[in-house]
FITORGU-249703 format. One record per atom (N, C-alpha, C, CB): y, z, x negated. Coordinates in steps of 0.2 Angstrom, whole numbers, padded with zeros to 4 digits, always signed. Glycine has a CB too. Layout:
<atoms>
YZX ...
</atoms>
This chain:
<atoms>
+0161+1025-0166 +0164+1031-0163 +0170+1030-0159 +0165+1036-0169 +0176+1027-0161 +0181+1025-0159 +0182+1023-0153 +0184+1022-0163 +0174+1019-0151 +0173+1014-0144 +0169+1020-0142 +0169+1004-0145 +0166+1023-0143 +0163+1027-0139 +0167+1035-0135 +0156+1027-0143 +0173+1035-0141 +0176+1039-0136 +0183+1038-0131 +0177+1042-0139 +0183+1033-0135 +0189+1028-0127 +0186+1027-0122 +0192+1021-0128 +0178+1025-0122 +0175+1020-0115 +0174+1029-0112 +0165+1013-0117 +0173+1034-0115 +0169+1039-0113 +0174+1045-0109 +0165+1042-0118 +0180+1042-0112 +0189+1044-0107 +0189+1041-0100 +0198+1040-0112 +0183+1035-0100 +0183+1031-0093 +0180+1033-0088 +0182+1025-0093 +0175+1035-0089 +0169+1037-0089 +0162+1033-0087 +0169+1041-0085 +0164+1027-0096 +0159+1024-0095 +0156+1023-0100 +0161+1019-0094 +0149+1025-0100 +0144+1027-0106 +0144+1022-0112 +0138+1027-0104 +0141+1023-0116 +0143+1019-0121 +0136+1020-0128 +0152+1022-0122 +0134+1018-0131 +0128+1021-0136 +0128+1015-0141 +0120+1022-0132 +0124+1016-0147 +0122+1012-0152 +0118+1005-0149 +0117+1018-0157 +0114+1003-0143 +0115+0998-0142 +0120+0994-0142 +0112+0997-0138 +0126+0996-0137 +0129+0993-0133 +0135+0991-0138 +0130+0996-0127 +0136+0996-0144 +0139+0995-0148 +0136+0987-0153 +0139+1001-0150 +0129+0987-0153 +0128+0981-0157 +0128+0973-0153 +0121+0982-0159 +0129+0975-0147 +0130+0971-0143 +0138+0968-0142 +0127+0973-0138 +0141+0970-0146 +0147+0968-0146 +0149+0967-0153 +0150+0972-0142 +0148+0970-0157 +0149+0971-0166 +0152+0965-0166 +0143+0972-0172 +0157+0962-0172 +0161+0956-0171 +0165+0953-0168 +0158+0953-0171 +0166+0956-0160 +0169+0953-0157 +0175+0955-0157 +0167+0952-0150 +0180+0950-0154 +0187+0957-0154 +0188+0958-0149 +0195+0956-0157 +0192+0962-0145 +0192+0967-0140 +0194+0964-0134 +0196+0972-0142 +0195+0956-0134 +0197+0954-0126 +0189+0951-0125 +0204+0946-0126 +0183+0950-0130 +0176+0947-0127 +0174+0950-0128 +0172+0943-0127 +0175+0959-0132 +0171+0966-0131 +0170+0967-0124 +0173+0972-0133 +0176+0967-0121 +0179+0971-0116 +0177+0968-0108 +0188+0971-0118 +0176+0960-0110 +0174+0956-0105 +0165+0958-0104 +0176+0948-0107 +0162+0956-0111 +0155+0958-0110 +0153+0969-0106 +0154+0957-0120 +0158+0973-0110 +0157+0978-0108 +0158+0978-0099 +0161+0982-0112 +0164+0976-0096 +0164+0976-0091 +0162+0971-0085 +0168+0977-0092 +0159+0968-0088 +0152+0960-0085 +0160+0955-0084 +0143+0961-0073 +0166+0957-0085 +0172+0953-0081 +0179+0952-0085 +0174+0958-0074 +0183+0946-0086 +0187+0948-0088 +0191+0953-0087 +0189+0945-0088 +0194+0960-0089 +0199+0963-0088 +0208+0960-0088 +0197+0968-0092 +0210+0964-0083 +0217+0960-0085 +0222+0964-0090 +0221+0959-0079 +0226+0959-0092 +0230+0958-0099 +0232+0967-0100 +0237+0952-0097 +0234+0971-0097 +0238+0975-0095 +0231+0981-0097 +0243+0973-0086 +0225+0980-0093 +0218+0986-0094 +0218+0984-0103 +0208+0985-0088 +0217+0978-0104 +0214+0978-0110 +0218+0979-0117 +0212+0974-0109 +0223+0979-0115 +0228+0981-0119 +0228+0988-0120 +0234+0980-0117 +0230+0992-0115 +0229+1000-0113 +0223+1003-0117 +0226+1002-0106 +0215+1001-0116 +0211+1002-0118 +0210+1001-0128 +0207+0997-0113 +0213+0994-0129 +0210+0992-0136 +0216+0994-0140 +0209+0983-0136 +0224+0996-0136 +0228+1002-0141 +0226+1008-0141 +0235+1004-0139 +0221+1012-0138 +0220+1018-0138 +0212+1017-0143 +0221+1022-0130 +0209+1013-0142 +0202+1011-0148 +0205+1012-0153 +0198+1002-0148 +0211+1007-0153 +0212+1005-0162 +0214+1010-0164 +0217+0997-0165 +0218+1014-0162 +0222+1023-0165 +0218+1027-0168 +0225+1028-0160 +0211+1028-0162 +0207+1032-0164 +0205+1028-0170 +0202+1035-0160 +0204+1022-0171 +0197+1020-0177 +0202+1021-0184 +0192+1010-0175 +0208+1020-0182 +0215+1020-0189 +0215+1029-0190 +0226+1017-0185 +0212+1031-0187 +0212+1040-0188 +0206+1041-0191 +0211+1046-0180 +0201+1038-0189 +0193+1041-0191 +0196+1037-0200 +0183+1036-0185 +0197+1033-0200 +0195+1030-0207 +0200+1034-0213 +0196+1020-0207 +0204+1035-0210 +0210+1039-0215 +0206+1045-0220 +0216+1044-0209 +0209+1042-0226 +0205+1046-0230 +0197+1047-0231 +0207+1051-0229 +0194+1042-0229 +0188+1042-0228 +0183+1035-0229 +0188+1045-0221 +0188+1032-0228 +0184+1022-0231 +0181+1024-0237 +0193+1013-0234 +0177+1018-0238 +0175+1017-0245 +0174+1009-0244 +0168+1022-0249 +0172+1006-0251 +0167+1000-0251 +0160+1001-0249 +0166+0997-0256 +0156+0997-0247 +0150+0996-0245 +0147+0996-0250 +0149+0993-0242 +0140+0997-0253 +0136+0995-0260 +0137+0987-0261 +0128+0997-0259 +0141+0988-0268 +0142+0983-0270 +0148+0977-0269 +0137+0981-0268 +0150+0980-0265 +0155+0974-0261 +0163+0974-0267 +0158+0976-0251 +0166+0981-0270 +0167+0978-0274 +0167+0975-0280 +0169+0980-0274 +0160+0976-0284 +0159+0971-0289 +0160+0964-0285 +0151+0972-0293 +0156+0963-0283 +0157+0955-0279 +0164+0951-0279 +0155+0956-0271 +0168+0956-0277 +0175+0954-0275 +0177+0953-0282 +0179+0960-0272 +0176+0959-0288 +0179+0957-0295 +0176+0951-0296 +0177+0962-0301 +0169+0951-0298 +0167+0943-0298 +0169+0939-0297 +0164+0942-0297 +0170+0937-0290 +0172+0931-0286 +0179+0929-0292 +0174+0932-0276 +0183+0935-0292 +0189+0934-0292 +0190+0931-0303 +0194+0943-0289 +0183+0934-0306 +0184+0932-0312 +0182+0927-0313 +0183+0935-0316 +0180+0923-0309 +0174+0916-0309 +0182+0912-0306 +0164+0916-0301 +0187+0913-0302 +0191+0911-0301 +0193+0907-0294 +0191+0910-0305 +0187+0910-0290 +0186+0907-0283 +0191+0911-0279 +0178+0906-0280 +0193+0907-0272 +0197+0910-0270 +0195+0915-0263 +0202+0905-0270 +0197+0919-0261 +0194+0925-0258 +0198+0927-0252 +0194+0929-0263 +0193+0928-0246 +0199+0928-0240 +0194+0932-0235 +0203+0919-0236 +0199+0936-0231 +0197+0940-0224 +0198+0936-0219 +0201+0945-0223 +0192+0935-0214 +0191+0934-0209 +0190+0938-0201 +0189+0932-0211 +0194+0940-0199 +0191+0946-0195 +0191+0947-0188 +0194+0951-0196 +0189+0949-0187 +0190+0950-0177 +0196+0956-0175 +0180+0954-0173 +0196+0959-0181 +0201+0967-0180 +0206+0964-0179 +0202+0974-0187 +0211+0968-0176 +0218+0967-0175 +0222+0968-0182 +0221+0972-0169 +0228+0965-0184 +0232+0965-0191 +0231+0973-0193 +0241+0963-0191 +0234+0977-0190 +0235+0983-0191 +0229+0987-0194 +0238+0986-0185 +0223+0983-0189 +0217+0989-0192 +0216+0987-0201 +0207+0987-0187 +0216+0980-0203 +0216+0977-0208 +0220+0980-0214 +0217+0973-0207 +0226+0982-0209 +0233+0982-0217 +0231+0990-0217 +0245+0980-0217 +0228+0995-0209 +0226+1003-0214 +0221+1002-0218 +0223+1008-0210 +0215+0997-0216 +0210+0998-0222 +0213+0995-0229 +0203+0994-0220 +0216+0991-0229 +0218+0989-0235 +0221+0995-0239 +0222+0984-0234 +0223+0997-0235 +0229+1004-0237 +0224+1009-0242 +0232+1011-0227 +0218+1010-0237 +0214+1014-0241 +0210+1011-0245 +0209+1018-0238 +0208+1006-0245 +0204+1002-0251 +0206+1000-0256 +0201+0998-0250 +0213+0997-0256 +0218+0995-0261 +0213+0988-0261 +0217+1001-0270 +0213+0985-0257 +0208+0978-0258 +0213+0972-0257 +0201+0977-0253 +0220+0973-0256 +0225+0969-0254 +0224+0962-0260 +0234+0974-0254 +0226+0964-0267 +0224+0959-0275 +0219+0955-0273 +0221+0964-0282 +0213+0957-0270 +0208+0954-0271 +0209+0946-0268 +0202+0957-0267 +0213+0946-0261 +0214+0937-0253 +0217+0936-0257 +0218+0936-0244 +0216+0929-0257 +0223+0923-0258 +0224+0923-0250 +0220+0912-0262 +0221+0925-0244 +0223+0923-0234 +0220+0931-0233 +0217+0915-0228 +0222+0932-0226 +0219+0935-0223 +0221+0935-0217 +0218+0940-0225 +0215+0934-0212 +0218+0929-0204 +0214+0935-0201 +0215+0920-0202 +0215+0938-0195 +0215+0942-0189 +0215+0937-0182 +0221+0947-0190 +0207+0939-0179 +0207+0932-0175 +0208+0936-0167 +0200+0927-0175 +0213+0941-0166 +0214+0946-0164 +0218+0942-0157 +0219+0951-0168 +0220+0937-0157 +0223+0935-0154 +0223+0925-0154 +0229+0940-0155 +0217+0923-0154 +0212+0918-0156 +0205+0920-0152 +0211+0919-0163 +0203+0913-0151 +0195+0914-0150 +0192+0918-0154 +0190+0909-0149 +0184+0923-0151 +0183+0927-0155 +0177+0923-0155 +0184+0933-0154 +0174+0926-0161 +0167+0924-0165 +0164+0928-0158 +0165+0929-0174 +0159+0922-0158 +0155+0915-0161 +0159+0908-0161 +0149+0913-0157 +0166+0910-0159 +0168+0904-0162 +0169+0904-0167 +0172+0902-0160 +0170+0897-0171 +0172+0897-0177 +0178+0897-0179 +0170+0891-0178 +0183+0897-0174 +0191+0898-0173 +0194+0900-0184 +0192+0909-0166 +0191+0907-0183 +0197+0911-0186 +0192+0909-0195 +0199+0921-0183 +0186+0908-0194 +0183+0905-0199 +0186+0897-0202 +0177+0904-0196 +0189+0894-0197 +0191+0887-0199 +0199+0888-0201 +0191+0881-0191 +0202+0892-0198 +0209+0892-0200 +0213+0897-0210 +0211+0897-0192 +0204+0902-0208 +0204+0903-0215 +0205+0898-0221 +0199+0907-0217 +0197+0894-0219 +0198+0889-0224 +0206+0886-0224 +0192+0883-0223 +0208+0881-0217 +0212+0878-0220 +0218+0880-0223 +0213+0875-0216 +0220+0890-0221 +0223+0892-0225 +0223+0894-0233 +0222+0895-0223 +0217+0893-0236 +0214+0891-0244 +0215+0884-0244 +0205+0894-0246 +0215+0878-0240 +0215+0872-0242 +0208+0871-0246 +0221+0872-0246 +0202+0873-0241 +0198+0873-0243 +0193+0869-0237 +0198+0879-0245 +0188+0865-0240 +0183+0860-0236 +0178+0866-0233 +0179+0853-0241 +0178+0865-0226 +0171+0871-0223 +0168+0872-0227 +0166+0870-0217 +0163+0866-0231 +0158+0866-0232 +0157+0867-0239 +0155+0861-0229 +0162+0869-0241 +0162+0873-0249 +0163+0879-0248 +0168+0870-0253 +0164+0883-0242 +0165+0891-0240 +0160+0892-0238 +0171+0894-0235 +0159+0900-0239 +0153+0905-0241 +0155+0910-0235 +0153+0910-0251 +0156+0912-0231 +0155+0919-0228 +0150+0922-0230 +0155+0919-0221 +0152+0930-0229 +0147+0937-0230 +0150+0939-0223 +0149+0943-0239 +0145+0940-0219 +0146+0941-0211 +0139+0949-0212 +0140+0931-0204 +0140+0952-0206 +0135+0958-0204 +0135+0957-0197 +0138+0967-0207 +0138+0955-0194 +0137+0952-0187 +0133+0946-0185 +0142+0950-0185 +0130+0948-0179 +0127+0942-0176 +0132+0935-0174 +0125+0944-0170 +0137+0937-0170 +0144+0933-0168 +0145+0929-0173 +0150+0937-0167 +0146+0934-0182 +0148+0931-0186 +0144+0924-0190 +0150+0936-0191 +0138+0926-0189 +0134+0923-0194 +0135+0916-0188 +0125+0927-0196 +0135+0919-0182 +0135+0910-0176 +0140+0906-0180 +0137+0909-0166 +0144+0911-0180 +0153+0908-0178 +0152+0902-0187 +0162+0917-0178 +0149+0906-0193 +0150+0901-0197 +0144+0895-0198 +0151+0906-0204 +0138+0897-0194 +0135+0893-0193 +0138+0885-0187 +0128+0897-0192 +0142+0886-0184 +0147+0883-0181 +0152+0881-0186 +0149+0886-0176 +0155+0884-0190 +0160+0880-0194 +0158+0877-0199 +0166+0882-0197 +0149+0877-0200 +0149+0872-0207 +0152+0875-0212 +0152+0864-0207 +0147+0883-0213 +0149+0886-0219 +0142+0889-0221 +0155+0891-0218 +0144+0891-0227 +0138+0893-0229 +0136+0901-0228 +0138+0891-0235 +0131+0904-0225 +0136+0913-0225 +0127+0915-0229 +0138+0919-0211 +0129+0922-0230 +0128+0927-0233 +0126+0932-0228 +0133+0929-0236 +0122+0936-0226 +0122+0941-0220 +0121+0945-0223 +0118+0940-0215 +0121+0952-0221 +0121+0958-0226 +0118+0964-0220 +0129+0960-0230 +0114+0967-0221 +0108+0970-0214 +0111+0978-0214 +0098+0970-0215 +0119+0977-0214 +0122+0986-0213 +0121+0988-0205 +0132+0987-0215 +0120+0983-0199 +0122+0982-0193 +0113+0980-0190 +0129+0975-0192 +0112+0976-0193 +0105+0971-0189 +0097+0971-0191 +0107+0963-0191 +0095+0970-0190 +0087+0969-0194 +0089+0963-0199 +0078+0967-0189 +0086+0960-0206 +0084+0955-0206 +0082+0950-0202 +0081+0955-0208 +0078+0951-0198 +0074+0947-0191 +0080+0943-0189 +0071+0952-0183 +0085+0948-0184 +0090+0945-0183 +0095+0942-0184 +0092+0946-0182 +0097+0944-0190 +0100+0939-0195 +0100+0931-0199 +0100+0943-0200 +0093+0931-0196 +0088+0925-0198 +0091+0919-0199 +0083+0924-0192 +0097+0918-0193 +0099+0911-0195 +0106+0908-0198 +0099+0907-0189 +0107+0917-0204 +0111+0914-0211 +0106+0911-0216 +0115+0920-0215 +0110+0908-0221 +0106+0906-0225 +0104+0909-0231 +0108+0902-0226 +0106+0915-0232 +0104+0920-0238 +0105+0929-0234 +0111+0919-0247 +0100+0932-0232 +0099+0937-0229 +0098+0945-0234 +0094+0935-0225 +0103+0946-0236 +0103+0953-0243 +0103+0960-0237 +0113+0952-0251 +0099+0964-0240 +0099+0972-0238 +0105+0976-0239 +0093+0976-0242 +0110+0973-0245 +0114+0975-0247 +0117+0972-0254 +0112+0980-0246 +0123+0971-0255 +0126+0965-0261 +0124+0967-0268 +0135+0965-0261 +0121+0972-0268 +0118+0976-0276 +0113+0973-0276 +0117+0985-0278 +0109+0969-0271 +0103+0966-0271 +0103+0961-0275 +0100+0965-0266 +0107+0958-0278 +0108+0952-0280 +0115+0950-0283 +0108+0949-0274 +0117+0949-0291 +0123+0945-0293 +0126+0940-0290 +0122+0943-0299 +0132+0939-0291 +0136+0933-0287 +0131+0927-0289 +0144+0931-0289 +0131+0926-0296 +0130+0920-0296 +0121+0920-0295 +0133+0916-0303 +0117+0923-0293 +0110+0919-0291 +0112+0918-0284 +0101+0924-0293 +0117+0925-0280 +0115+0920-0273 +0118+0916-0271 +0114+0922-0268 +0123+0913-0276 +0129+0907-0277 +0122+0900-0278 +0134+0909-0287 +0117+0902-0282 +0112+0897-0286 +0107+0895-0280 +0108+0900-0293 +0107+0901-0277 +0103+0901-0268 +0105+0895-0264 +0106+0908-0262 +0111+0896-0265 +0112+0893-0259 +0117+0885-0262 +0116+0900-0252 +0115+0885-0268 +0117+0876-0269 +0123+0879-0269 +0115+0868-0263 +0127+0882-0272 +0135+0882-0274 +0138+0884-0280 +0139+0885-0269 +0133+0886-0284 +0135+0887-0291 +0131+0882-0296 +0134+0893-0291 +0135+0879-0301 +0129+0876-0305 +0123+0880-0309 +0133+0872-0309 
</atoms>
């Protein structure tokens, strides 16, 4: 909603495709893809401060967790694995949602690749781990993105895809594809995918 009413201040259309066509990215290879062109430093700034205000407005008083995703988080955190954000959003969008969700306890990191290559690179995926001190190929992403699921299939991670955004179909080349995290306890789809004994 937030992207569709800033692009529509431009008077540039904007719909549920075009939004899926971008999901993941952050806002310097949204903004390039939306406009077939790089924009310069100065439009895209303009543009992606006035996105990110509205979307810090819509969510106020209104977030929640997604089915399941807090149990998951307790878990992870009583199994004693360590636990991090990886994001395309800029800091700010992060510390409002945090604000509302109270999910700050959960990270040992949380990296914003706001100002980093964006997914499908692997960028901000690599810098999490090395922020846990953690080997790629012992980390799990949980992605709802296309971008995301490349970007960890590029860092030699293991992901999780979760179909809030995509079909199954398209989510196809993570390695465990759930409808939603209540579909499934940590540890079977830990046991899925060879990382739990």
């Amino acid at each position: 909603q937030s992207w569709k009413e800033t692009l529509s201040e431009l008077g540039i259309a904007f719909d549920r495709q075009a939004f899926s066509s971008i999901f993941g990215m952050n806002n310097a290879l949204a903004l390039k893809k939306i406009f077939g062109q790089q924009p310069s430093q100065q439009v895209l700034e303009e543009i992606a401060d006035r996105k990110e205000a509205k979307y810090r407005a819509a969510i106020r008083g209104k977030a929640a967790f997604m089915p399941g995703v807090e149990s998951w988080l307790r878990s992870f955190t009583q199994m004693g694995i360590p636990q991090a954000i990886a994001s395309s959003a800029p800091q700010a969008n992060i510390d409002a949602l945090g604000k509302e969700l109270g999910f700050d306890g959960f990270f040992q990191t949380i990296v914003s690749a706001y100002n980093i290559p964006s997914k499908p690179d692997p960028a901000v995926f690599l810098l999490t781990a090395r922020n846990l001190q953690a080997d790629p190929s012992a980390c799990l992403v949980i992605e709802d993105s296309l971008v995301g699921v490349e970007a960890a299939n590029r860092a030699g991670m293991s992901c999780i895809a979760v179909t809030t955004t995509h079909t199954p179909a398209a989510l196809a080349r993570a390695n465990l594809v759930l409808a939603r995290l209540t579909d499934s306890p940590v540890e079977t789809a830990l046991q899925k995918l060879g990382l739990y004994p």
